[in-house]
Backbone as CSV, one residue per row, in Angstrom:
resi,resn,N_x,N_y,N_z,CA_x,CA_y,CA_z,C_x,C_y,C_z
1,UNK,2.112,-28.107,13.023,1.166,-28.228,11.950,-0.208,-27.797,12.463
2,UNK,-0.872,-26.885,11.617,-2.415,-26.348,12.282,-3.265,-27.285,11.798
3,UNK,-4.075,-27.705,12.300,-5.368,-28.559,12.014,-6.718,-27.502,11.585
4,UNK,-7.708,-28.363,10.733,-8.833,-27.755,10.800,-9.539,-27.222,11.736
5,UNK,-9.514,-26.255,12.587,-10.486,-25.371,13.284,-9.077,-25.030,14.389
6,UNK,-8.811,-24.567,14.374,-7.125,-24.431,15.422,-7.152,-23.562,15.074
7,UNK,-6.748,-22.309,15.776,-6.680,-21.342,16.130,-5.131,-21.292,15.674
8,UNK,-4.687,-20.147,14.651,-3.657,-19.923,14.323,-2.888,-19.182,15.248
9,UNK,-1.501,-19.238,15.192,-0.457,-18.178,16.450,-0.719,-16.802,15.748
10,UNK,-0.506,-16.065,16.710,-0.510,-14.803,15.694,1.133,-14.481,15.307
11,UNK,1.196,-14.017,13.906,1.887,-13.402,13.406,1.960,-11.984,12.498
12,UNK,2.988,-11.911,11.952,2.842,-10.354,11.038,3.630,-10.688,9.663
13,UNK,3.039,-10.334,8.514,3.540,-10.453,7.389,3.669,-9.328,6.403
14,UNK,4.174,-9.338,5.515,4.050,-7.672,4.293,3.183,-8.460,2.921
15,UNK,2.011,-8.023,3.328,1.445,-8.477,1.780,1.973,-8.053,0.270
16,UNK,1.585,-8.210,-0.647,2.133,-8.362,-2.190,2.510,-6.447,-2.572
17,UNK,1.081,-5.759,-1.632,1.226,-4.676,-1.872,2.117,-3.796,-0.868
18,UNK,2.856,-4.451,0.097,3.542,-3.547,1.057,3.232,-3.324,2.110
19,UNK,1.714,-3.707,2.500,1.164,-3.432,3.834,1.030,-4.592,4.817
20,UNK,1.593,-4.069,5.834,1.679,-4.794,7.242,0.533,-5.887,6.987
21,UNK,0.273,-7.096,7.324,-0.944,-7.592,7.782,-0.299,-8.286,9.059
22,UNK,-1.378,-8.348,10.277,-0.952,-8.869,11.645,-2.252,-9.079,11.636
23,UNK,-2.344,-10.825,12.598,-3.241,-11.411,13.043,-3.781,-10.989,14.466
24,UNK,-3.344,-10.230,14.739,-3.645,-9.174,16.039,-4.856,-8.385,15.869
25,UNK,-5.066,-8.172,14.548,-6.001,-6.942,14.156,-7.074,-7.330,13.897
26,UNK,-7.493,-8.581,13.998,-8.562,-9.262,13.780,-9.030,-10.311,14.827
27,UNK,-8.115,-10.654,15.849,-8.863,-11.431,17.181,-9.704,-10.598,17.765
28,UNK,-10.699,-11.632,17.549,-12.320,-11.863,17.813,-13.118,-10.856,16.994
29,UNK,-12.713,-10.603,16.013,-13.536,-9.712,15.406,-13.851,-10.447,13.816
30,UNK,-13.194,-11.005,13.367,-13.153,-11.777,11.989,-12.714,-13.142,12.011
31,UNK,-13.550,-14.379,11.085,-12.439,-15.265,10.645,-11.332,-14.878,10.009
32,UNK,-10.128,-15.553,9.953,-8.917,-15.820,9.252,-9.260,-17.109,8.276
33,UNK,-9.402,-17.031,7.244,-8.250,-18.496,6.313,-7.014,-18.369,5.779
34,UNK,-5.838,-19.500,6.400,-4.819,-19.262,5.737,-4.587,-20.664,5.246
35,UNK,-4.244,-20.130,3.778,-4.198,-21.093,2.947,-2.597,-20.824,2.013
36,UNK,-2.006,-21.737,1.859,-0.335,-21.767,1.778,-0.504,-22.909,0.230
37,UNK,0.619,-22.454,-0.738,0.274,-23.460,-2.002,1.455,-23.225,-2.556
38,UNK,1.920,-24.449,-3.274,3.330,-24.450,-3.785,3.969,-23.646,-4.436
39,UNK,5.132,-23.097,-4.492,5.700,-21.712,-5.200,5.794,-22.176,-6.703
40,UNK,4.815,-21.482,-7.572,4.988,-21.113,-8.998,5.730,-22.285,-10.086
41,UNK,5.675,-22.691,-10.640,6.670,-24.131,-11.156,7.563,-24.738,-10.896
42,UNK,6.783,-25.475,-9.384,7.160,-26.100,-8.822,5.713,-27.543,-8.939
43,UNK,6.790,-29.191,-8.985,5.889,-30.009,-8.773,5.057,-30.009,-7.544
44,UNK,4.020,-30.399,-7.502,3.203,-29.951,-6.250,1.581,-30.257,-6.047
């Protein structure tokens, strides 16, 4: 579980539009927020 100010692992994902995103491409150069929320009609 990540806590507030914790440094996320890096990973790689395919965003909505198809493109790569990797947390590689941004150490030390940008914040990250990742923010995660219940799938679509679902109680939550």
């Amino acid at each position: 579980m990540l806590k507030i100010g914790q440094k996320i692992p890096e990973f790689e994902t395919n965003l909505d539009n198809g493109e790569l995103f990797r947390t590689s491409e941004f150490k030390g150069k940008k914040n990250i927020v990742v923010y995660f929320y219940p799938k679509d009609f679902t109680r939550g």
